[in-house]
Structures are given as structure tokens and as C-alpha cells.
KOLLUM-427447 format. One record per residue (C-alpha): z, y negated, x; residue in one letter. Coordinates in steps of 0.02 Angstrom, whole numbers, plus 50000, padded with zeros to 5 digits. Last residue first. Example, Ala and Ser with C-alpha at 12.3 -4.5 7.8 and 13.67 -1.06 7.14 Angstrom:
503575005350684S;503905022550615A;
END
This chain:
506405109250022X;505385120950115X;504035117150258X;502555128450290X;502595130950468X;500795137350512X;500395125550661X;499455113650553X;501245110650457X;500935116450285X;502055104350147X;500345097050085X;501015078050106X;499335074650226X;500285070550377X;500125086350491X;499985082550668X;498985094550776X;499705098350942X;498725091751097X;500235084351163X;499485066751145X;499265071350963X;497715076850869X;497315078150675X;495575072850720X;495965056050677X;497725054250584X;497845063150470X;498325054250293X;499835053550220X;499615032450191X;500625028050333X;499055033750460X;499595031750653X;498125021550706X;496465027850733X;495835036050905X;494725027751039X;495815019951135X;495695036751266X;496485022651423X;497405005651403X;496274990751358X;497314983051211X;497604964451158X;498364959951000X;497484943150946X;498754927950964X;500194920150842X;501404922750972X;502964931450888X;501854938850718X;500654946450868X;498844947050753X;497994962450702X;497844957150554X;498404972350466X;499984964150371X;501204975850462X;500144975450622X;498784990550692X;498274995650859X;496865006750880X;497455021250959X;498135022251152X;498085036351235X;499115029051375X;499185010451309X;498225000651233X;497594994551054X;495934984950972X;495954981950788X;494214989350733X;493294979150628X;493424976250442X;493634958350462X;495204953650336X;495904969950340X;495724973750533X;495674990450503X;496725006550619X;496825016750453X;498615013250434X;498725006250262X;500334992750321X;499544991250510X;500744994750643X;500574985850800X;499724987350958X;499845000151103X;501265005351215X;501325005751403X;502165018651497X;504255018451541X;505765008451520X;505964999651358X;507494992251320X;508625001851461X;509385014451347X;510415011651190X;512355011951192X;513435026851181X;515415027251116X;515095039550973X;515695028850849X;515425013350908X;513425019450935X;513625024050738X;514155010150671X;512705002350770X;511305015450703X;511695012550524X;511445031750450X;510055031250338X;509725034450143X;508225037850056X;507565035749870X;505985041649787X;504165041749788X;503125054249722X;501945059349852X;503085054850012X;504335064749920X;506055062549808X;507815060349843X;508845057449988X;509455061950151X;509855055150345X;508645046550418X;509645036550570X;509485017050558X;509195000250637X;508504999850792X;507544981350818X;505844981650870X;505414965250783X;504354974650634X;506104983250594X;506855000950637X;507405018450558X;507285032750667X;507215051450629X;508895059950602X;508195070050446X;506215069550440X;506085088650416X;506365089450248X;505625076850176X;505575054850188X;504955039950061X;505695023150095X;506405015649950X;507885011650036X;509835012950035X;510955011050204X;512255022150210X;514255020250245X;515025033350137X;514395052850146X;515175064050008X;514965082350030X;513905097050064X;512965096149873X;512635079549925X;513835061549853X;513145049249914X;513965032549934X;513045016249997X;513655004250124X;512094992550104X;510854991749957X;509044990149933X;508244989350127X;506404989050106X;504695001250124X;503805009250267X;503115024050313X;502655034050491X;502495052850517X;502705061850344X;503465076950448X;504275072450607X;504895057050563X;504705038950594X;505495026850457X;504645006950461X;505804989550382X;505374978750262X;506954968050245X;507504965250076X;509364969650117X;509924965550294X;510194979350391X;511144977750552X;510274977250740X;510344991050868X;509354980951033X;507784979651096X;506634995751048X;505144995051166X;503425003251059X;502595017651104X;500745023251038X;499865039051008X;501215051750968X;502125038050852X;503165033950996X;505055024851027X;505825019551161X;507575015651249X;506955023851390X;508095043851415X;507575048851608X;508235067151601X;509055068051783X;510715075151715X;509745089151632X;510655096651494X;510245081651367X;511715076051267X;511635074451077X;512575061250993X;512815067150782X;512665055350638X;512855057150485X;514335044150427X;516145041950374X;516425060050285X;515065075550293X;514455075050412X;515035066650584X;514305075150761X;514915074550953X;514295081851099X;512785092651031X;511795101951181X;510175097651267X;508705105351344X;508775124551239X;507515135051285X;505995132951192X;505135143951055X;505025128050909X;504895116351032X;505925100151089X;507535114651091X;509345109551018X;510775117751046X;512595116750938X;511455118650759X;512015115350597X;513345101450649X;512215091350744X;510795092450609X;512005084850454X;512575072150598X;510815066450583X;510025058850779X;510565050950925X;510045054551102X;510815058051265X;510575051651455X;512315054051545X;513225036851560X;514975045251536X;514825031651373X;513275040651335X;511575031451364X;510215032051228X;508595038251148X;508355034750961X;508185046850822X;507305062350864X;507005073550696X;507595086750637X;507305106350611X;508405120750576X;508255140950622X;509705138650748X;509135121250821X;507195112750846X;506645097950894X;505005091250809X;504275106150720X;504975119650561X;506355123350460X;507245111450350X;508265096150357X;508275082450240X;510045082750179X;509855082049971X;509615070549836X;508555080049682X;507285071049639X;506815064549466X;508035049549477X;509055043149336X;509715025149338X;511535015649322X;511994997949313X;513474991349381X;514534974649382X;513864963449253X;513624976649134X;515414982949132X;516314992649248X;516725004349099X;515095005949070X;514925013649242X;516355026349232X;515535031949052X;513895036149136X;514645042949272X;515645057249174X;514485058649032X;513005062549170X;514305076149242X;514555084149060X;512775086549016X;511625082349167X;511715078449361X;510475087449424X;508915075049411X;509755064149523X;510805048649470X;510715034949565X;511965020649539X;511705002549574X;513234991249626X;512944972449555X;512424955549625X;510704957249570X;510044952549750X;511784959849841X;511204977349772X;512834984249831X;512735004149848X;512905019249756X;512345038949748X;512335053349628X;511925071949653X;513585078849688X;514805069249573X;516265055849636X;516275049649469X;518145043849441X;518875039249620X;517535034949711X;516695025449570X;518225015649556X;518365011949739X;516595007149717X;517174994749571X;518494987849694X;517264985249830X;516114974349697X;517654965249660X;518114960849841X;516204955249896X;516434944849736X;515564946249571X;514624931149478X;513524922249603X;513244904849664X;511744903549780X;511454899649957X;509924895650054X;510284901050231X;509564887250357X;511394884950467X;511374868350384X;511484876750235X;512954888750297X;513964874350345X;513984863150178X;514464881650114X;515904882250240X;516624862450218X;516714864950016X;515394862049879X;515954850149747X;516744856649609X;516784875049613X;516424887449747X;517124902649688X;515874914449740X;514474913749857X;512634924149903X;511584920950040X;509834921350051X;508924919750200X;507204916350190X;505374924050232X;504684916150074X;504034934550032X;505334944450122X;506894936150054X;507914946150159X;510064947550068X;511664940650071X;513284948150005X;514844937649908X;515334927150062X;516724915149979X;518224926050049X;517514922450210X;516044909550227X;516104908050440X;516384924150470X;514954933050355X;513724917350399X;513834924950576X;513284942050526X;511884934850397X;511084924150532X;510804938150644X;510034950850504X;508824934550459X;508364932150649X;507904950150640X;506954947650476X;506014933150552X;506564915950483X;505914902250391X;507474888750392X;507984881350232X;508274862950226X;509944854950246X;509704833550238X;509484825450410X;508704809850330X;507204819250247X;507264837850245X;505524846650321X;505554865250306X;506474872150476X;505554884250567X;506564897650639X;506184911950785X;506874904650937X;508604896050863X;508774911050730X;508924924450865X;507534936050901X;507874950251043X;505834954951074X;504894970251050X;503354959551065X;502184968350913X;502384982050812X;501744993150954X;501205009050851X;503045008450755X;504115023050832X;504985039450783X;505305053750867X;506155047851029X;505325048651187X;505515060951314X;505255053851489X;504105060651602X;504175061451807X;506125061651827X;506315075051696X;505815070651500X;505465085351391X;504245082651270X;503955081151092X;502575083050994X;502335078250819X;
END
């Protein structure tokens, strides 16, 4: 993928981006719930939109306490779930609350504050490059990765620290990958011999345009180039990696650099609203400069890993495939809501695997930036479609898209239909001609970007300009 500097006339957009995943729009649970019929002003549960979902979560964390035991998306009913310990007898004031609110709650085992004590545990006793953990708030335990290096006296090591959690607290499984930063050499912005990927654009807190992407990139390289021969056009201000995060704020040299809070697939560009929290369960959509655009769900929150560099606490866990080259690319929802930073994993976009990202409003308060203006700049086209071949999948024809070079616009369940609105994706901008950006590692059509560079999604590891990538 191309990128491009932005001066007062362009503006460089940041390497990742959902072709037009519909309205970008803020959604809060009062604009984007239907509540299920409850006779006599009984508690139903409220359909929700995963952004609505991430929303309701936060607030239900205040109001529950020491009773709030996790929550998590349930995709398929499109439902909050939220999980609560010692409620016994008859349910108390907070839990009457959080029904009302439209969560459906459920009595679980193992508090918030006994699952943190059993990662302080893990911490302490099995801290062992090549293994990982988070909360899986839907089983109500910690899972813990184990990569395919961790054998013989380190596998007896965190295999015994889990059993001694117990089975109702942990479980443990073995991954084929190997769980490493994904950086490498190669396209997308470039940095002494290393490349990454664009995260999200944004405004320091000097107000000087910058961007955000893997701390693991901001501390390899002090420069960074939007070619692979450039001159440097901007300059690392801060960066965290190993420790509390990856994450790194990267200031653009030019004062004038016009930095819109958006995000492009290299055919399309979508508005991002606002830096939202993961909620587990949530399908959510990676952009990076190698495997272009997937998608999977959230599986755990504040996850450990533990990479050959160092331990990195804080993550969010998916099953979103990503490689080398795809570190610091964004993370963000079908609503148009920033969520993450790509920081590492284990695994390919041909075999699967696991990936972890760097929550993008931890790390805002971190570096003291917020995002840009919500969506300055051109047009974008329509919405992402889950196969990405551009396919209305219940028609067959063409979905129609827009914007400057606009493909054919695609939606998460490929019917081309605006999930706010409920009506047809329009298009009509100029060159729609070209398919959608492909999730399944395919080219897209003609292998062409807007910046006339080819686009290599195919999963062979040779970049069409001759960079093969290394893992």
C-alpha cells in the first residue's frame, strides 16, 4: 500500500481503513438500541451495535463495582452480556440497574479481583518468552497461549503454574506460531531497514499533526520515510516497548501536514469517530500494510505477552490474522470507532493464529494526543464486505461505491446495506470501477492502488515491488 505525504493540498492517510463501513457515526446505546418487548415495564435486553455495546459496558463497570466480573459482545444476538459475582439472595439495587440499562447479566464463578490475582500469579511464576494471557470474560477464566517454542522445561513451568490455578480459573493451549513483533523489512513507512504500518492520524498535545503507530517500530527506528527511498517526513516523539504498552507517537516534520482523522484501504476512506474500548466478541477489521484488510473478534482484554524483547501488559487478544509488516496498523469496528494498534502475535494470514493490539485510548493518555478532526478530507466509498470480492451476496450484482477512485463498496454481511439507516449504499464518485479491498488474500483488481503501486495480498510473502518479506 501506498502512502503519501500530506502538505496543505493532500493529506496522508493512515494505513489502515474499512472501505466505508458505513456512517462513521458516535453510537450511544439511547440511538442505536432496540428494546425486546417486556410487558408491564419489566427489563428486557436491548439489541445494540457493538459500539453502543463498548459504551454500555464502561458505564455498567461503575455502576456494578466489586460485583462487575467482565462483560463481553454477543455478536450473534447482538447483546450485551455482563458478567456478576456474589449476588445472592435476591438481586441487589446495581444488578436491578444494569438490566434496565439492557445488559443481560449472568452469575459467574471468578471475580474481576480473582482473575487479577491469578495473572499476578502468572506474572510472577511463568513469565516465559513465547506465552501470552488474557481474561476470556465469556468462559470466565484467563487463557494461556503457548507458542510452539516453549517446550521441555519452560512448558513444565506454565503448565504446572496453570494447574495450580485450578481448572476453573485457567486453561492453557499450544500454538504452532511462534509470537513475535510484526515488523520486518519492506513497504508502507519505512525506518532504519524496518517496516510498519500507519496506525491512526492524530493531533499532539502541542497540537502539531502526528500519528500513532507500534512502540516496537518507534523505538527501532528515530525517522520514518512513507517510501522505501524517501527522505525522512516525520520523527519519533515518544515510544513504549517493551513494558506498559507498544505504542510510539510520531510527529510529522512539516508543521502544515494536514493529519484527518481517516483511514484508507488504497481505494476507499472511511471517517474514524472517536477511540472506543474493546469489548470482547466484537468483530472488529485490522488494516496493514501486508495482508491488507481482515477481520475476526476481540478474545481477551489486558493480555500479557511475553516476546523474545520483553513482556508487554495491557493488549487486546484476537484471532485476527497479521505478518510482519502489519505492526502498528489500525484496529477498528464496523461503526468507525478506533480501537487498536497491531502490535505482534502468532501465526499467518494462511494458517491462522493469534494477534495482539495496543488499545488506542490508553495509548492517546499516554502520549497526551487526541484523534484528528473526525474525518476531514475526500469522500470515501461503501462498506466492507466479509469475502471482499465487491458481491452483493444475496444478488450477485455489483455493490455500488464512491469516492475518489472509488471500488465497489462492500458491508460486513455483503449486503450492501448502511447497518445505521437500513438503506442501499450509494456511490457515484469517480474510476468505481475496481473491486473491493479483498479480505480473503486475494489481489485486489489489477493489483493496482491509487498510487499506482501494486498491492500484494495474495499471502506469498513477495511484495510486487520485489520485497520479499521475512519473518
Amino acid at each position: 500500500m501506498s502512502h503519501k505525504r500530506v502538505t496543505k493540498r493532500k493529506a496522508i492517510i493512515a494505513a489502515g481503513g474499512v472501505a466505508a463501513l458505513g456512517a462513521a457515526a458516535i453510537l450511544l446505546p439511547q440511538a442505536n438500541a432496540s428494546q425486546d418487548g417486556g410487558a408491564g415495564g419489566a427489563a428486557s435486553v436491548k439489541t445494540l451495535k457493538a459500539g453502543a455495546a463498548s459504551d454500555l459496558a464502561s458505564q455498567l463497570e461503575k455502576l456494578l463495582g466489586d460485583a462487575f466480573a467482565g462483560s463481553y459482545y454477543d455478536d450473534a444476538a447482538k447483546q450485551l452480556v455482563v458478567n456478576v459475582t456474589n449476588v445472592s439472595g435476591d438481586k441487589n439495587n446495581v444488578v436491578v440497574q444494569a438490566e434496565k440499562a439492557g445488559a443481560k447479566v449472568r452469575e459467574v464463578e471468578n471475580s474481576k479481583a480473582e482473575l487479577e490475582a491469578a495473572a499476578k500469579t502468572l506474572k510472577t511464576k511463568a513469565t516465559v518468552p513465547g506465552t501470552s494471557w488474557a481474561v476470556d470474560p465469556r468462559a470466565n477464566k484467563i487463557l494461556v497461549t503457548a507458542d510452539s517454542t516453549v517446550t521441555g522445561k519452560k512448558w513444565d513451568r506454565i503448565d504446572s503454574t496453570v494447574q495450580s490455578l485450578g481448572s476453573s480459573m485457567a486453561t492453557i493451549k499450544k500454538s504452532a506460531g511462534t509470537l513475535k513483533p510484526l515488523v520486518s523489512g519492506g513497504d508502507a513507512i519505512f525506518g532504519g531497514g524496518a517496516r510498519c504500518s500507519l496506525g491512526f492520524n492524530v493531533t499532539a498535545g502541542d497540537g502539531s499533526p502526528a500519528f500513532l503507530t507500534a512502540g516496537h517500530c518507534g523505538v527501532a527506528a528515530k525517522q520514518w520515510s512513507d517510501s522505501e527511498t524517501g527522505q525522512p517526513i516525520a520523527t519519533v516523539d515518544q515510544a513504549t516497548f517493551p513494558g506498559d504498552g507498544d505504542f510510539a507517537l510520531v510527529k510529522y516534520d512539516d508543521a502544515n501536514t494536514q493529519a484527518p482523522s481517516e483511514v484508507n484501504t488504497g481505494q476507499q476512506k472511511v471517517a474514524i469517530s472517536q477511540a472506543a474500548e474493546a469489548t470482547v466478541g466484537t468483530q472488529v477489521f485490522r488494516m496493514g500494510s501486508t495482508t491488507g484488510l481482515k477481520d475476526g473478534q476481540v478474545l481477551g482484554l489486558d493480555a500479557t505477552v511475553n516476546y523474545p524483547e520483553g513482556t508487554v501488559t495491557g493488549l487486546i487478544q484476537t484471532d485476527v490474522c497479521a505478518e510482519p509488516g502489519d505492526s502498528g496498523g489500525s484496529l477498528f469496528t464496523q461503526d468507525g470507532q478506533a480501537i487498536g494498534l497491531t502490535s505482534g502475535g502468532s501465526g499467518d494470514c494462511t494458517v491462522g493464529g493469534e494477534t495482539f493490539f495496543q488499545p488506542v485510548t490508553t495509548a492517546l493518555a499516554a502520549v497526551g494526543a487526541t484523534l484528528g478532526d473526525g474525518g476531514g478530507g475526500e469522500a470515501g466509498a461503501g462498506a466492507v464486505d466479509a469475502n471482499g470480492d465487491g458481491i452483493d451476496d444475496n444478488t450477485g450484482e455489483a455493490i455500488q461505491g464512491g469516492g475518489e477512485a472509488g471500488a465497489g463498496a462492500v458491508d460486513a454481511n455483503g449486503d450492501g446495506i448502511d447497518d445505521n439507516t437500513g438503506e442501499a449504499i450509494q456511490g457515484g464518485g469517480e474510476a468505481a470501477a475496481d473491486g473491493g479491498a479483498d479480505q480473503n488474500g486475494g489481489k485486489q483488481n489489477g493489483g493496482k492502488q491509487n498510487g499506482g503501486r501494486n498491492q500484494n495480498q495474495n499471502d506469498n510473502g513477495q511484495d510486487d515491488s520485489g520485497v520479499t518479506e521475512s519473518h
